[in-house]
PQR file with spaces between the fields and no chain letter, atoms N, CA, C, O and H, PARSE charges and radii, in Angstrom:
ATOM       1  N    UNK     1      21.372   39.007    1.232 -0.4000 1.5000
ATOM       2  CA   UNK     1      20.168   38.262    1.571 -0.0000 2.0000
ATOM       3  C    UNK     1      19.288   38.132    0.320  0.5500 1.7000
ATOM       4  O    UNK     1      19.307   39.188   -0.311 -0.5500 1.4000
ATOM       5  N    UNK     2      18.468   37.121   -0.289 -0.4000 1.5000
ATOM       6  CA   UNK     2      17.689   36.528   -0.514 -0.0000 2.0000
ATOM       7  C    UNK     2      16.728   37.623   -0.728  0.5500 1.7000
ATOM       8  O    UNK     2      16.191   38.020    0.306 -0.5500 1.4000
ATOM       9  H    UNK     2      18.452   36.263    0.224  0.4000 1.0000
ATOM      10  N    UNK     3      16.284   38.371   -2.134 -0.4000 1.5000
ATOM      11  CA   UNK     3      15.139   39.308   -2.029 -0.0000 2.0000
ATOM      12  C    UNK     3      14.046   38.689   -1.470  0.5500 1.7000
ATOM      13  O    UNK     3      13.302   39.234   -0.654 -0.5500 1.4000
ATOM      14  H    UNK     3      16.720   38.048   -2.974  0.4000 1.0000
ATOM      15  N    UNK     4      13.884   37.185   -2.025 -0.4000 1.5000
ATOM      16  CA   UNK     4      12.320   36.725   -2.107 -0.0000 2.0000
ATOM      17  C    UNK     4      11.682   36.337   -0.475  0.5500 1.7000
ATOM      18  O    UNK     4      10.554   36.142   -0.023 -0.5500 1.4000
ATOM      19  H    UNK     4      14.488   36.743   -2.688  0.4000 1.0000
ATOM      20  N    UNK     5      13.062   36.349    0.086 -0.4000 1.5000
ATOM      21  CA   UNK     5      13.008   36.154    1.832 -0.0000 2.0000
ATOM      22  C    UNK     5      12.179   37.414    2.591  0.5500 1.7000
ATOM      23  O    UNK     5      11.757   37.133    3.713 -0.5500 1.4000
ATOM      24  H    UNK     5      13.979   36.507   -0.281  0.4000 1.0000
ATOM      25  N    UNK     6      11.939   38.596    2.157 -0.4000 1.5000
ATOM      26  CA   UNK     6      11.788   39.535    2.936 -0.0000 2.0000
ATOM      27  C    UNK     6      10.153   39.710    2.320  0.5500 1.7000
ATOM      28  O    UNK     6       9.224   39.852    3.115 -0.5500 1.4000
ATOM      29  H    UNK     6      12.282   38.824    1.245  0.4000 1.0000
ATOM      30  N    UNK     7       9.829   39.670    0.226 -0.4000 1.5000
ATOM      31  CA   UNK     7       8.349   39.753   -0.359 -0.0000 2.0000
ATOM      32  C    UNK     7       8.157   38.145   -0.039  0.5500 1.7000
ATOM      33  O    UNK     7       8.809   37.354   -0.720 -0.5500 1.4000
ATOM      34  H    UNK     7      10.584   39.555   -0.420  0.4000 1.0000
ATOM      35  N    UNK     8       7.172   37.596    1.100 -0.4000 1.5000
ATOM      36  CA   UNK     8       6.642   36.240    0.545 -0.0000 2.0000
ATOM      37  C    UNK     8       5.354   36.595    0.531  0.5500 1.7000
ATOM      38  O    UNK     8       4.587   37.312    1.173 -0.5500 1.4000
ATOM      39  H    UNK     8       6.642   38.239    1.653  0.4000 1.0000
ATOM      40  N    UNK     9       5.343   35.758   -0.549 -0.4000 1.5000
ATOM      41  CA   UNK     9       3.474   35.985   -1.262 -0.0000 2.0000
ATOM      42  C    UNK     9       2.687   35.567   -0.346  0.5500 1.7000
ATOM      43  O    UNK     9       2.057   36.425    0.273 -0.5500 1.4000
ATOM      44  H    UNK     9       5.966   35.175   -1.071  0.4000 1.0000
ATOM      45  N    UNK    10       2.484   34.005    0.032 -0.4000 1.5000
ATOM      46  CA   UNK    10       2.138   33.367    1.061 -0.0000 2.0000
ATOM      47  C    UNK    10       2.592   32.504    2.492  0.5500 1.7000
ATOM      48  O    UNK    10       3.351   31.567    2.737 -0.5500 1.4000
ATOM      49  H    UNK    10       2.996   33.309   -0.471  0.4000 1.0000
ATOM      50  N    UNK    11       1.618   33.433    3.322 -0.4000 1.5000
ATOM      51  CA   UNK    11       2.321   33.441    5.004 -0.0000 2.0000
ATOM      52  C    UNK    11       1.606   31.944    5.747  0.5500 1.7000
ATOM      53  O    UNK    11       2.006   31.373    6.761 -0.5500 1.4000
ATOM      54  H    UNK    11       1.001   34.194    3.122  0.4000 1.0000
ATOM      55  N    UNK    12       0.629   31.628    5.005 -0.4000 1.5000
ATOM      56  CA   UNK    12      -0.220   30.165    5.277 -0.0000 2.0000
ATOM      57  C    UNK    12       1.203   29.229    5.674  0.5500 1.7000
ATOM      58  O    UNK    12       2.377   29.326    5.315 -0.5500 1.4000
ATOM      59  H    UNK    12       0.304   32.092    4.181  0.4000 1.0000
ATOM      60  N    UNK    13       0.547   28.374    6.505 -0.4000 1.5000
ATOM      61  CA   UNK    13       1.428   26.911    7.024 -0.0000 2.0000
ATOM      62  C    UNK    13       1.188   25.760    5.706  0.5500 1.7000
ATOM      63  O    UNK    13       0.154   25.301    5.220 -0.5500 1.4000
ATOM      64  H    UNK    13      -0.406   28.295    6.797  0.4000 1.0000
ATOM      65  N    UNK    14       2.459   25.564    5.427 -0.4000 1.5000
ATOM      66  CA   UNK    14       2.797   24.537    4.509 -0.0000 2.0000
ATOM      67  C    UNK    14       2.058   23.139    4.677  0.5500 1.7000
ATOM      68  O    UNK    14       1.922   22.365    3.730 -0.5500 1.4000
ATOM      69  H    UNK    14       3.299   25.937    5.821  0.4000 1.0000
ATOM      70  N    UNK    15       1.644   22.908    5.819 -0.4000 1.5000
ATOM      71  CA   UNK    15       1.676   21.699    6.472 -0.0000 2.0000
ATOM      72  C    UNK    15      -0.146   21.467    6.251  0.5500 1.7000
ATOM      73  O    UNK    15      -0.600   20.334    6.096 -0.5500 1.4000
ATOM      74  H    UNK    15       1.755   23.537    6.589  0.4000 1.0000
ATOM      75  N    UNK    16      -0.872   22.469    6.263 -0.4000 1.5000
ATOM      76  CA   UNK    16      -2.479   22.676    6.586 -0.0000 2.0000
ATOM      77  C    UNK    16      -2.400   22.205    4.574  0.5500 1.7000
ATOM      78  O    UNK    16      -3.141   21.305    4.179 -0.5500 1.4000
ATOM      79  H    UNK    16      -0.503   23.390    6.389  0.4000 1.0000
ATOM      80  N    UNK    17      -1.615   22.810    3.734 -0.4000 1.5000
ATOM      81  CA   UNK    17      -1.939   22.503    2.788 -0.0000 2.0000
ATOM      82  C    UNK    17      -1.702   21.679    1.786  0.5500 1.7000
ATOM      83  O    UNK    17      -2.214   21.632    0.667 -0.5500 1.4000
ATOM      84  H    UNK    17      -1.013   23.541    4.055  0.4000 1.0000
ATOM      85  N    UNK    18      -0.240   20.522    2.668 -0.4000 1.5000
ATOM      86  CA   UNK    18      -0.431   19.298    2.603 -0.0000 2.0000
ATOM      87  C    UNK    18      -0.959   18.543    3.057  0.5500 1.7000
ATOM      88  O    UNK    18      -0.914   17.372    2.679 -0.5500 1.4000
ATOM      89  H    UNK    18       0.176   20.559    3.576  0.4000 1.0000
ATOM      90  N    UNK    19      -1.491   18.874    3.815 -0.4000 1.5000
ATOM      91  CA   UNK    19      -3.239   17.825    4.711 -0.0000 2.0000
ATOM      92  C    UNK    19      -4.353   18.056    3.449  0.5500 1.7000
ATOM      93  O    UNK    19      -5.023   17.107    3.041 -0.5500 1.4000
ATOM      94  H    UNK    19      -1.528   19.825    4.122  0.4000 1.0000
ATOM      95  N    UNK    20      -4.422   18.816    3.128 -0.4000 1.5000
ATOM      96  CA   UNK    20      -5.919   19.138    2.385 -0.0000 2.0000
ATOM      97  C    UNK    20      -5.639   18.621    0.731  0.5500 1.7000
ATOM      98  O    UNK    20      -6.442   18.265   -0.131 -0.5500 1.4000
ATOM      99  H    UNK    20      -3.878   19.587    3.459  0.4000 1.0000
ATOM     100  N    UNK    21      -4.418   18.727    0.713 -0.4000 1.5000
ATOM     101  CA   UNK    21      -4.500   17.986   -0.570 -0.0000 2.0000
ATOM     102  C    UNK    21      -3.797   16.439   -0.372  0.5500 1.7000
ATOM     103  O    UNK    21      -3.307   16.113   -1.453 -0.5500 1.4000
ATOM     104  H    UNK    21      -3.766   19.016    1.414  0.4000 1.0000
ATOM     105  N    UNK    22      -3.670   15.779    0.277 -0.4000 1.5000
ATOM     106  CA   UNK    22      -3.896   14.451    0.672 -0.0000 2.0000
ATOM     107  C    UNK    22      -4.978   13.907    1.073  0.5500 1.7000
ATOM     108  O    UNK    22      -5.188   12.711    0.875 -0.5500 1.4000
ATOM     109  H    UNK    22      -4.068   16.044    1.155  0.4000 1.0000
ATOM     110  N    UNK    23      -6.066   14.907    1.867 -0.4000 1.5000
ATOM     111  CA   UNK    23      -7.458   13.925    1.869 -0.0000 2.0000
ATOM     112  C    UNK    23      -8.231   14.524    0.745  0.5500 1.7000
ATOM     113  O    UNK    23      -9.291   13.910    0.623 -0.5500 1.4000
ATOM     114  H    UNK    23      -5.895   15.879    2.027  0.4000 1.0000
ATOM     115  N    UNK    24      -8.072   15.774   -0.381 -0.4000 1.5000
ATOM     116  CA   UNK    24      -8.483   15.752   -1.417 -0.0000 2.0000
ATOM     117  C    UNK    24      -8.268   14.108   -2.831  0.5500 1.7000
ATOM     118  O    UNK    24      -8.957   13.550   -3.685 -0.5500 1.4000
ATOM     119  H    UNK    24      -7.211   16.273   -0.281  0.4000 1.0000
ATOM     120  N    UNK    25      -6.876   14.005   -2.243 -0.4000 1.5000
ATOM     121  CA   UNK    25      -6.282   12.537   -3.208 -0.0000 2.0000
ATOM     122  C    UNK    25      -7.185   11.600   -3.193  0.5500 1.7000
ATOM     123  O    UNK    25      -7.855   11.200   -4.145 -0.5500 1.4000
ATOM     124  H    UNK    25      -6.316   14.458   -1.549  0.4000 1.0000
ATOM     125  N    UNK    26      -7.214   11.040   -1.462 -0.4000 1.5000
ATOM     126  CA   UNK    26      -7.631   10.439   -1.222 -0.0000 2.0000
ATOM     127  C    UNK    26      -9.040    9.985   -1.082  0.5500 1.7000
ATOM     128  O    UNK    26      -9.472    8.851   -0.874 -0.5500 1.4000
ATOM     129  H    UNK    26      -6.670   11.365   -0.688  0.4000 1.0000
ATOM     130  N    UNK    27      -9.806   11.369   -1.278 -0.4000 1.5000
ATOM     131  CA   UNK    27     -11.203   10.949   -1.338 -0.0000 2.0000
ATOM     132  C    UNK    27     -11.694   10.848   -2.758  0.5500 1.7000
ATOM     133  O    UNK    27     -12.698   10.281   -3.188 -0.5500 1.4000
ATOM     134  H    UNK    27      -9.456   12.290   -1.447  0.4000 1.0000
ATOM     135  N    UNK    28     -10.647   11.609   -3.464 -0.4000 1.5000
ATOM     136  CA   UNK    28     -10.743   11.317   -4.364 -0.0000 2.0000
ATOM     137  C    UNK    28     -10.644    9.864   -5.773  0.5500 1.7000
ATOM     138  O    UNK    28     -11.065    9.870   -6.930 -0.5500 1.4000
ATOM     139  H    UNK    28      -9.831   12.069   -3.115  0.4000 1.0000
ATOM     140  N    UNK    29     -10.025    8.963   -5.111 -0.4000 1.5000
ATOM     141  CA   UNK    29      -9.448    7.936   -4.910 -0.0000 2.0000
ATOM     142  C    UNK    29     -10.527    6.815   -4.326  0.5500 1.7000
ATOM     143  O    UNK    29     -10.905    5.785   -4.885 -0.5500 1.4000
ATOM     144  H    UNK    29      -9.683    8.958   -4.172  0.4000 1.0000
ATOM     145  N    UNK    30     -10.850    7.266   -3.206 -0.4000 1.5000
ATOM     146  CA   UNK    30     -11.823    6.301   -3.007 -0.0000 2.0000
ATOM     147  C    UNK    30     -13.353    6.695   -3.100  0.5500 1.7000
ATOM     148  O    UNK    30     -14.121    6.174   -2.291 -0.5500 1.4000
ATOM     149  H    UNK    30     -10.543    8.102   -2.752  0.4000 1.0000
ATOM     150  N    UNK    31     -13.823    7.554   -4.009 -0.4000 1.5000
ATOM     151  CA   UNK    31     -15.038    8.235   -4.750 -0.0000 2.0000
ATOM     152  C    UNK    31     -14.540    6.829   -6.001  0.5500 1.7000
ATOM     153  O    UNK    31     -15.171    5.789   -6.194 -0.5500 1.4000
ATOM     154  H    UNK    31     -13.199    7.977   -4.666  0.4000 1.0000
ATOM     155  N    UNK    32     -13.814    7.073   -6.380 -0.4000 1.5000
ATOM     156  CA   UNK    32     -13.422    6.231   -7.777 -0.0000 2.0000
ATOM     157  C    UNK    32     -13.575    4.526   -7.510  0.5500 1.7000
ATOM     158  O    UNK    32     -14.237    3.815   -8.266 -0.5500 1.4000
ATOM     159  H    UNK    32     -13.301    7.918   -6.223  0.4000 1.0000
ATOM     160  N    UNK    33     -12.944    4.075   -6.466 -0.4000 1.5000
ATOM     161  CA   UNK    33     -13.374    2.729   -5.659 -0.0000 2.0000
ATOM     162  C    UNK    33     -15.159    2.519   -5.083  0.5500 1.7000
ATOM     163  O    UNK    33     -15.837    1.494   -4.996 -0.5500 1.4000
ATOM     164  H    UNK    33     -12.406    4.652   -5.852  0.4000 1.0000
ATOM     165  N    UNK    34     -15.338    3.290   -4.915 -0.4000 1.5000
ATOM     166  CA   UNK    34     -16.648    2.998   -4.250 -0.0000 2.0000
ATOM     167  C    UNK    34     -17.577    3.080   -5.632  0.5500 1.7000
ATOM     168  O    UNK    34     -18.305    2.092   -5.736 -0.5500 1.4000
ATOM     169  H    UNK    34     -14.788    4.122   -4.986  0.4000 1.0000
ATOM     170  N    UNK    35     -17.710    4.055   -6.726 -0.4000 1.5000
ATOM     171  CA   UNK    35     -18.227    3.988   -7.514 -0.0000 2.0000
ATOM     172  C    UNK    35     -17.953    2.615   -8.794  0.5500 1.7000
ATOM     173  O    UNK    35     -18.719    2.159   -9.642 -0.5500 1.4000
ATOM     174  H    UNK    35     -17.119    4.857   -6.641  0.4000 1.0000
ATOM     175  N    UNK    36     -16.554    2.279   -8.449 -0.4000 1.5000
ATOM     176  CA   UNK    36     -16.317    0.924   -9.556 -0.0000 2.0000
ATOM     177  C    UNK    36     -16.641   -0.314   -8.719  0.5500 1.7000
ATOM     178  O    UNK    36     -16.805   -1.393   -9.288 -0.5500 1.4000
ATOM     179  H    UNK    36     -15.931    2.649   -7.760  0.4000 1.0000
ATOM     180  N    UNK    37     -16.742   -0.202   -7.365 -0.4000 1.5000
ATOM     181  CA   UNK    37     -17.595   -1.214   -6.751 -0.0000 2.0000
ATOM     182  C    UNK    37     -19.058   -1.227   -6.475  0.5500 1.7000
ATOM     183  O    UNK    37     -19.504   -2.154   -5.799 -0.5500 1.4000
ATOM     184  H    UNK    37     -16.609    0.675   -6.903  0.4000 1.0000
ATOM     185  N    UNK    38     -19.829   -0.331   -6.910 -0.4000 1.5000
ATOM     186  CA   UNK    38     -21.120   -0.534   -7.036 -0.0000 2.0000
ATOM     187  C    UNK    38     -21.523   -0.730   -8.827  0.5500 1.7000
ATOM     188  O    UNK    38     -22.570   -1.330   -9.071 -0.5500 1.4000
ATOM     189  H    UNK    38     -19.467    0.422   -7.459  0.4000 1.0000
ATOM     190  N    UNK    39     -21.028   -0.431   -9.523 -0.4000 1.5000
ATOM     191  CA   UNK    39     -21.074   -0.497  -10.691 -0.0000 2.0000
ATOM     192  C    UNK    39     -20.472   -2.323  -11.038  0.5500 1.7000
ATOM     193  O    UNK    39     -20.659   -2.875  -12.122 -0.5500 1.4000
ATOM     194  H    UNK    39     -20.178    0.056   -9.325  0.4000 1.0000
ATOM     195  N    UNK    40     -19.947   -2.807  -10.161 -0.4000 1.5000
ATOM     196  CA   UNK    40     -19.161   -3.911  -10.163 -0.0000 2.0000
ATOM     197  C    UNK    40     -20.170   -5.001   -9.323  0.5500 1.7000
ATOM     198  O    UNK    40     -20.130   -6.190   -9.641 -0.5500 1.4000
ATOM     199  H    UNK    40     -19.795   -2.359   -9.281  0.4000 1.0000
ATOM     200  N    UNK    41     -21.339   -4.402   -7.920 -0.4000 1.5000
ATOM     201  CA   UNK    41     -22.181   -5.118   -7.880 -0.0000 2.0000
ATOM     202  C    UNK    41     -23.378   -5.064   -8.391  0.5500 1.7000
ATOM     203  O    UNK    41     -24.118   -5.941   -7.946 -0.5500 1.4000
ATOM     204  H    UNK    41     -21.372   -3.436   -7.662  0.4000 1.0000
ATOM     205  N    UNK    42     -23.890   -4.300   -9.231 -0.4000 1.5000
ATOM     206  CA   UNK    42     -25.034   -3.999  -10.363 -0.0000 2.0000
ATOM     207  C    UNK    42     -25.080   -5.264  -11.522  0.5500 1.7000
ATOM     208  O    UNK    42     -25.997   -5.980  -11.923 -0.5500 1.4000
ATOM     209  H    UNK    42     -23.288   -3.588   -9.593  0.4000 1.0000
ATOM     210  N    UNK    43     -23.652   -5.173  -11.847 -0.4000 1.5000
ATOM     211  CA   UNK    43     -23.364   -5.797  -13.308 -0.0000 2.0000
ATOM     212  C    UNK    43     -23.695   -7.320  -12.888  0.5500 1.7000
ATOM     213  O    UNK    43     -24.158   -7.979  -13.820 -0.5500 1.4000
ATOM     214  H    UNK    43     -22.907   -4.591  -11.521  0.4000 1.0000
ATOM     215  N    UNK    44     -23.582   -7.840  -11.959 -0.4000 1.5000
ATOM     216  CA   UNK    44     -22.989   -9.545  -11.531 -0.0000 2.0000
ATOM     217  C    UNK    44     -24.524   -9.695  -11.238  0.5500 1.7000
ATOM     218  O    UNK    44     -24.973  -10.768  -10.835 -0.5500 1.4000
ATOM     219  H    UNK    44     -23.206   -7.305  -11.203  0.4000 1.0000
């Protein structure tokens, strides 16, 4: 057997911490849109 099967570091759900870093992306992402669209209606 697999030593690393029996020490796991972390027991957290995989799944909670691909949620959190997909709406981290994503807000991140659209922080960047919302700020080049107000900067985009300033300028005009």
């Amino acid at each position: 057997m697999n030593e690393f099967e029996q020490d796991v570091q972390s027991k957290r759900n995989d799944f909670v911490d691909s949620v959190v870093g997909m709406v981290v992306s994503v807000g991140f992402f659209t922080t960047i849109f919302i700020i080049a669209t107000v900067i985009k209606i300033l300028g005009s």
